[in-house]
C-alpha positions in Angstrom: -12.8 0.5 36.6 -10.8 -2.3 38.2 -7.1 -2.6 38.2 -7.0 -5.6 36.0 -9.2 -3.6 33.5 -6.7 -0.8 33.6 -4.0 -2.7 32.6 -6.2 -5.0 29.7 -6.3 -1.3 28.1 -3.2 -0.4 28.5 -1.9 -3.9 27.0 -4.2 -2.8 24.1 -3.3 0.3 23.7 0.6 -0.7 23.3 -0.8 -3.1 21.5 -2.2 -0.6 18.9 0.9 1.9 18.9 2.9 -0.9 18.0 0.4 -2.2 14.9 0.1 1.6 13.9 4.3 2.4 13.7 5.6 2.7 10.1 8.8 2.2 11.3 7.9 -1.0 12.7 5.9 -2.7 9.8 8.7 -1.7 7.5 11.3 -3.2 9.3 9.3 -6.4 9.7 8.8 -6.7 5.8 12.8 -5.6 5.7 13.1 -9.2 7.9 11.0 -10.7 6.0 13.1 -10.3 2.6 16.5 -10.4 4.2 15.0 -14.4 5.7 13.9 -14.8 1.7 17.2 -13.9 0.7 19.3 -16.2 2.9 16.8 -19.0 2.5 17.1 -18.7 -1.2 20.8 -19.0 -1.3 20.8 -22.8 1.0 19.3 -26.0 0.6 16.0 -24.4 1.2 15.4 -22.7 -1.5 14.0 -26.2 -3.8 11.5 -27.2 -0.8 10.4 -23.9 -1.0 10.2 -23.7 -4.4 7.9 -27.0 -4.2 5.9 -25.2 -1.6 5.2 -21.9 -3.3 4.1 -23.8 -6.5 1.5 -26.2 -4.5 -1.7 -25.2 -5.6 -4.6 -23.3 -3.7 -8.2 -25.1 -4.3 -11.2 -22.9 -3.8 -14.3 -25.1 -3.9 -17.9 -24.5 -3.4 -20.8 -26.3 -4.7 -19.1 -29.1 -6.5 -16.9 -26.4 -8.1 -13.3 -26.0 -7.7 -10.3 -23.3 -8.9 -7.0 -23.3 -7.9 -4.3 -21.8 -8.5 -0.3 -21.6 -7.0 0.5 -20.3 -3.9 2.9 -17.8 -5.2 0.0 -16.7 -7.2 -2.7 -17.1 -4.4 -0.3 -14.0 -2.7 1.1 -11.9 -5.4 -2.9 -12.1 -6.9 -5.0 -12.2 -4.4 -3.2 -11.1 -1.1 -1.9 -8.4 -2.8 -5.4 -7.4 -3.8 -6.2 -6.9 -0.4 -2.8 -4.7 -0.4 -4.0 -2.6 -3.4 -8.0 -2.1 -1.2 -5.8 -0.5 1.8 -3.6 1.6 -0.9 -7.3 2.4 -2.7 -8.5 3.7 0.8 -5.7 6.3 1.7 -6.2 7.7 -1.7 -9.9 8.0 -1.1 -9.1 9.6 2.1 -6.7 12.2 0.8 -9.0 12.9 -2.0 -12.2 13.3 0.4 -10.4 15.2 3.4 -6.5 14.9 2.4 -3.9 16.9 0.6 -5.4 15.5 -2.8 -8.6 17.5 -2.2 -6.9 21.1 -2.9 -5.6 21.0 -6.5 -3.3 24.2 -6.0 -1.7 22.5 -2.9 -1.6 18.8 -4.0 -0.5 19.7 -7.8 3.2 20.3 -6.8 3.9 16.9 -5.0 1.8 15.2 -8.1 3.4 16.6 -10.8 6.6 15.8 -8.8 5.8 12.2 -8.7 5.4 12.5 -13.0 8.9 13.4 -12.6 10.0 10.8 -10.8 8.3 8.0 -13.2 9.2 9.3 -16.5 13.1 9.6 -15.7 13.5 6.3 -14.1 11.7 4.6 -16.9 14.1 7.2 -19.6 17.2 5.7 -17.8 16.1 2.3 -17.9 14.8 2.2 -21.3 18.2 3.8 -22.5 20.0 1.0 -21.0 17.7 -1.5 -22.5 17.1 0.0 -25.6 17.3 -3.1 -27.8 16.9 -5.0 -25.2 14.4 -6.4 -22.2 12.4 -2.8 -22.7 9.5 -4.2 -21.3 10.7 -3.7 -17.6 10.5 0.5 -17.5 8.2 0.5 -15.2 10.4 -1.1 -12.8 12.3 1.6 -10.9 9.0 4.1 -11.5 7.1 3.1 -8.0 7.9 4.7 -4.6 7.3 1.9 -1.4 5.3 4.0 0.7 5.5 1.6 3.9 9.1 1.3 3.8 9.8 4.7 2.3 7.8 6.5 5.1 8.8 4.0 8.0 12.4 5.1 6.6 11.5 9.0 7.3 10.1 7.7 10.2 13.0 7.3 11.7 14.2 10.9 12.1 11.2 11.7 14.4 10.7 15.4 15.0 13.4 16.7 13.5 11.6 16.4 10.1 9.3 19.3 9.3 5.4 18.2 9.1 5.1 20.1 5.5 8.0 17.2 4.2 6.0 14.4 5.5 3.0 15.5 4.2 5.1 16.8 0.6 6.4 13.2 0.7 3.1 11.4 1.2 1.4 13.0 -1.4 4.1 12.3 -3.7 4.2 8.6 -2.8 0.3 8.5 -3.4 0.3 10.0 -6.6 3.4 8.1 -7.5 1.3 4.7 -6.3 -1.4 6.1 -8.1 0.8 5.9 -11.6 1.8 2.2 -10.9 -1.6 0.9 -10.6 -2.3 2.6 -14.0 1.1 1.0 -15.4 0.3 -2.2 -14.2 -3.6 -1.7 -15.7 -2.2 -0.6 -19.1 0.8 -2.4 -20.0 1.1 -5.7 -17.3 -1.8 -7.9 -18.0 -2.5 -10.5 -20.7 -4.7 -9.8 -23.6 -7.8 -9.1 -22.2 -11.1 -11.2 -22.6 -13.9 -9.6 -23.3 -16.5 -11.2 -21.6 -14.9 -11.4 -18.1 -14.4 -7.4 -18.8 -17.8 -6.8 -19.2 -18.7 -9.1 -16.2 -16.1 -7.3 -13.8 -18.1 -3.8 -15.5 -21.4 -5.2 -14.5 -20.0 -5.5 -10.8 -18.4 -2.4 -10.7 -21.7 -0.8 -11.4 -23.6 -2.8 -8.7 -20.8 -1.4 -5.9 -21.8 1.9 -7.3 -25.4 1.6 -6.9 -24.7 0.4 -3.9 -23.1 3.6 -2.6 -25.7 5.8 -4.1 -28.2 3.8 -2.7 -26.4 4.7 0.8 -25.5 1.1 1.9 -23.9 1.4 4.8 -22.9 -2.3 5.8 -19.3 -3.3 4.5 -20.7 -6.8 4.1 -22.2 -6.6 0.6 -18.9 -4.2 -1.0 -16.6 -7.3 0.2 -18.9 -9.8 -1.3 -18.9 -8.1 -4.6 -15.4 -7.1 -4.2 -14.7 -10.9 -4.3 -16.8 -11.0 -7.4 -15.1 -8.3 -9.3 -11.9 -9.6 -8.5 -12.2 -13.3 -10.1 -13.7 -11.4 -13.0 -10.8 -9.6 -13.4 -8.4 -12.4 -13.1 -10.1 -14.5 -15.5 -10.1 -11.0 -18.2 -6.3 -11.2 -17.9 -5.7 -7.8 -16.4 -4.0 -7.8 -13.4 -6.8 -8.9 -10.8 -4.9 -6.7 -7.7 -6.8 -3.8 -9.6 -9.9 -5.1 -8.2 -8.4 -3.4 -4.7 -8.6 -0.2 -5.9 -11.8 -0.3 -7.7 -13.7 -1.7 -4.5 -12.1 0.8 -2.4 -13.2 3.9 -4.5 -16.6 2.3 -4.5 -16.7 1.9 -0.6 -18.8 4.9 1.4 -16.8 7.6 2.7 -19.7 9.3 4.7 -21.2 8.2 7.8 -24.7 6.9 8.4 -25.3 9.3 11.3 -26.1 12.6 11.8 -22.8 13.5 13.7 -24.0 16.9 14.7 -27.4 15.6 16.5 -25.5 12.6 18.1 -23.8 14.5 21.4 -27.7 15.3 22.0 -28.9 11.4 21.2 -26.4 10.2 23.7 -26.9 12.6 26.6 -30.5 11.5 26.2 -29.4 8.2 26.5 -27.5 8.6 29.6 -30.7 8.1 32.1 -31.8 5.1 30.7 -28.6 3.3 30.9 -28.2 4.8 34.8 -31.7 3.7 35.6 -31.7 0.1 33.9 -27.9 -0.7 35.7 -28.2 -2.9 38.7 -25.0 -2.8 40.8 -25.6 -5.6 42.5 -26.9 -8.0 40.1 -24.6 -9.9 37.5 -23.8 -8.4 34.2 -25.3 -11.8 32.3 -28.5 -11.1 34.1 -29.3 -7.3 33.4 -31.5 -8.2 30.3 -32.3 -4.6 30.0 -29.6 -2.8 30.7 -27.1 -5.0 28.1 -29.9 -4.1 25.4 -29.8 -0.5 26.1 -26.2 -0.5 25.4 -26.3 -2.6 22.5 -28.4 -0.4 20.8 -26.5 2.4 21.9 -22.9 0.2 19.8 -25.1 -0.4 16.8 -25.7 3.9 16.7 -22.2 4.4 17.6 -20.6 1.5 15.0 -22.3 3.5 12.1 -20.7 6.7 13.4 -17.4 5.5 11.9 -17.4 5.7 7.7 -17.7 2.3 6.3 -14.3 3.1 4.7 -12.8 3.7 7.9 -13.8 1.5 9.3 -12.6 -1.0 6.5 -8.9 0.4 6.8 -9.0 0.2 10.4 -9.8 -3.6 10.0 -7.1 -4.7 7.3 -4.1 -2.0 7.8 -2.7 -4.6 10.4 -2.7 -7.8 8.2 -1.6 -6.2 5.8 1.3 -4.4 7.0 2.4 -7.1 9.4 1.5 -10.5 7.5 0.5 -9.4 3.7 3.4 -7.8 2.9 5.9 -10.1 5.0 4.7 -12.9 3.3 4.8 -11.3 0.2 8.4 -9.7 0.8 9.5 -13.6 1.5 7.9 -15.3 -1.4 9.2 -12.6 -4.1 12.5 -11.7 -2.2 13.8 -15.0 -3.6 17.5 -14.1 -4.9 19.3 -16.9 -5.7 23.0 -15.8 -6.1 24.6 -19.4 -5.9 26.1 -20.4 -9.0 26.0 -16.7 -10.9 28.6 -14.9 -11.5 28.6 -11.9 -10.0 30.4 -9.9 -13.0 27.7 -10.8 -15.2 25.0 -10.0 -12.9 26.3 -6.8 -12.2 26.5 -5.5 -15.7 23.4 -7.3 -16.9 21.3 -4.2 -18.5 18.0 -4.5 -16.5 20.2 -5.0 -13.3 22.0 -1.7 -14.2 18.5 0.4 -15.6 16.9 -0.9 -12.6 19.4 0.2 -10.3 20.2 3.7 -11.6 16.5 4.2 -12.6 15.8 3.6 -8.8 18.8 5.6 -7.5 19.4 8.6 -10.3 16.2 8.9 -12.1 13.6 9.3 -8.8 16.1 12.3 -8.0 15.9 13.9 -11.0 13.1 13.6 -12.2 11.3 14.6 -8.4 14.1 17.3 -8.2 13.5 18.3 -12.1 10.1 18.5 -12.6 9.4 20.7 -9.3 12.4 23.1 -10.0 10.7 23.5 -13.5 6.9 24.1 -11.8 7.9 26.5 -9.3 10.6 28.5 -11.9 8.2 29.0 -14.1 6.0 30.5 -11.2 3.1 27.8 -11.7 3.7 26.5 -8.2 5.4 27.0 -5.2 7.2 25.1 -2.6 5.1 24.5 0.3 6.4 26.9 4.0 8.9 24.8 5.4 9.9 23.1 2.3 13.5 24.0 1.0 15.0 23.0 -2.1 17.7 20.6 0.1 14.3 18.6 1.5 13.6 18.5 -1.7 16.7 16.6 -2.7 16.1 14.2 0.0 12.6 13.2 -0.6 14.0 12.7 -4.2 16.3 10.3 -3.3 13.9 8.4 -0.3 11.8 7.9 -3.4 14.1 5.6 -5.0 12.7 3.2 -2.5 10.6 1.2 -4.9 10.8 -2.3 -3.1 6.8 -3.8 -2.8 5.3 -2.4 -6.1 9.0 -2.7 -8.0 9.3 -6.6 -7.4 5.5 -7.0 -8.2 5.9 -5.3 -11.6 9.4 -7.2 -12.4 7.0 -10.3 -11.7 4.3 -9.4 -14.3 7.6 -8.3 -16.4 9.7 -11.3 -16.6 7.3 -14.0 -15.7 8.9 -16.1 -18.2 12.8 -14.6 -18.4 14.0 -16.4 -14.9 17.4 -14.6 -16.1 16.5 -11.2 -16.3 14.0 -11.5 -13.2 16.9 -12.2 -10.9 18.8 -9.0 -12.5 15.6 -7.5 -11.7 15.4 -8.4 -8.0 18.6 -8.2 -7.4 18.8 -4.8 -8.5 15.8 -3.9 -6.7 16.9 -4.8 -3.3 20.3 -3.5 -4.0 18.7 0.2 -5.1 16.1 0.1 -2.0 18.8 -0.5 0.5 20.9 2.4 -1.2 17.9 4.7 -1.5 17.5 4.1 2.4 20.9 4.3 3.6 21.8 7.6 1.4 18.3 9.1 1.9 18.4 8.6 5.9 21.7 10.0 6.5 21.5 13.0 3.8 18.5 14.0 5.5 19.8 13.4 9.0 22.7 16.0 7.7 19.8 18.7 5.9 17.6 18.3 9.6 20.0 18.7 12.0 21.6 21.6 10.0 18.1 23.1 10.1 17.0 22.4 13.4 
């Protein structure tokens, strides 16, 4: 290998540590809503305005739909948000902590906890009122909230991070059903049944043991214009396609060391040194039939996260983060945004409720003896991954969106409050657990 290959690699290899940091992609989206936030408070904020409601045309065969750009991402880019979100649940319930009940029931139940209390305290404070926002402070951010834990590196025991994750992805988990149940428009029928036909053919598909992502995606785009035209939310469409999606590989991984040491000869004897790569007819077909075997060694869903975990993280959710990060403070007054109801159940929801109801429900579970904290989990982690979950920011503005499409008013308390309990949920969770480590350590 040449020195100029070395260093390609190594480029790449950065490259891919970079793409691959939570800590990273979460600070990026943090940017990203922190520029929405200044641009929505100067002259910006109308072009932009113009700009997010130009419409997107999708045409094909004489046949056009559009829709706004604001829509065309919280819709459709988001979609592609809730496939990556579908896969890591598939993987934890194929290989992860999801796939033991007895282990996985704690952080779960957990995560029931810290939904129902945020929604109690925000439907207390609303009662009367713009109810229809509990869902609000229920979700837990896993990019940022991870990327935040992130940043205590070692000194957080492995058991927390995988308590927390598992919380986060059953707590995910319980959005999507929210935003399935209560967030979409009445429901047609026909476009229901359609989106059921489709479901069925990605499920044939798997049994059938298709192996190529090529058709899923096609009928993934399917499903999900199905969906949007049913009225319920069409980022569900994610999630279905992702459960859908081959978790098994299309090789025989224990015969495969064998297949390639076979191999090895052929490749050695069909190599010319001295002739030009473009040239050695045989020897480039060897290997390409060796990367078509190899390729299919990778799950299909694998290989499917692999391929979108980077757009998403680093341009999905940035752009999305800027488009719905638009706070416009200029001209409110401050005292009535700060005691507007769904401003104030948002915020404690976010920043009281996730703590006790995480901290309630699994003091009550492993009380009454029907689970126990996992070794290296203590009761002050506990508090801390409580209060980290209060960091609702993606799924919490998406759901004030599907909320208060139509109450400008009481989706700026929303926002507002969101931001203003994610920060707080950040800063107090990072330095109480800094404190609980270090004392630990």
């Amino acid at each position: 290998m040449s020195d100029e290959q070395r260093l390609r690699i190594e480029r790449r290899s950065v490259l891919d540590r970079i793409t691959s940091n939570g800590t990273i992609s979460a600070c990026v989206m943090i940017l990203a809503a922190v520029a929405a936030v200044i641009c929505a408070n100067t002259d910006a904020y109308y072009a932009l305005h113009e700009w997010f409601a130009l419409p997107v045309s999708i045409g094909i065969a004489g046949w056009e739909f559009s829709f706004s750009f604001e829509l065309f991402v919280n819709d459709f880019l988001m979609a592609i948000f809730f496939l990556l979100v579908g896969t890591e649940l598939k993987y934890e319930m194929t290989v992860g902590e999801l796939r033991r009940p007895r282990q996985a029931m704690l952080p779960m139940l957990a995560a029931v906890g810290g939904v129902i209390a945020p929604a109690c305290i925000y439907a207390f404070v609303n009662r009367g009122g713009a109810v229809y926002g509990w869902a609000i402070p229920m979700a837990t951010d896993i990019a940022f909230a991870l990327g935040v834990l992130s940043l205590l590196g070692n000194r957080v025991p492995p058991a927390i991070k995988v308590f927390f994750s598992t919380l986060a992805i059953a707590d995910d988990l319980l959005a999507i059903v929210a935003i399935a149940l209560f967030y979409g428009h009445a429901p047609s029928m026909m476009w229901l049944g359609a989106a059921a036909v489709v479901t069925a053919l990605l499920v044939v598909l798997n049994i059938r043991r298709h192996f190529r992502l090529a058709p899923y995606l096609a009928l993934g785009l399917v499903l999900w214009f199905c969906l949007y035209q049913s009225g319920v939310h069409a980022t569900l469409a994610g999630v279905i396609l992702a459960f859908t999606i081959p978790a098994r590989s299309d090789i025989d991984a224990g015969g495969l060391v064998e297949w390639v040491r076979a191999k090895l000869p052929e490749l050695d004897d069909r190599y010319d040194d001295e002739a030009h790569i473009l040239g050695q007819h045989d020897f480039t077909h060897a290997v390409n039939g060796v990367e078509r075997v190899m390729h299919r060694v990778t799950p299909p869903l694998q290989r499917l996260e692999h391929a979108i975990s980077t757009p998403v993280n680093f341009i999905i959710l940035p752009i999305f983060a800027f488009v719905n990060a638009q706070v416009r403070l200029v001209g409110v007054d401050p005292a009535t945004l700060l005691f507007d109801p769904v401003a104030l159940g948002v915020y404690f929801g976010m920043l009281l409720g996730k703590p006790i109801g995480i901290v309630g429900m699994t003091a009550l579970l492993v009380k009454t003896k029907l689970a126990e904290l996992p070794t290296g989990v203590h009761w002050p982690h506990v508090v801390g991954v409580g209060i980290l979950g209060g960091i609702g920011f993606t799924m919490s503005i998406l759901i004030a969106g599907l909320a208060f499409t139509e109450i400008p008013a009481e989706l700026l308390a929303a926002k507002t409050a969101i931001l203003a309990g994610s920060i707080s949920a950040a800063l107090i969770g990072l330095i109480y657990m800094h404190c609980v480590c270090h004392k630990r350590a």
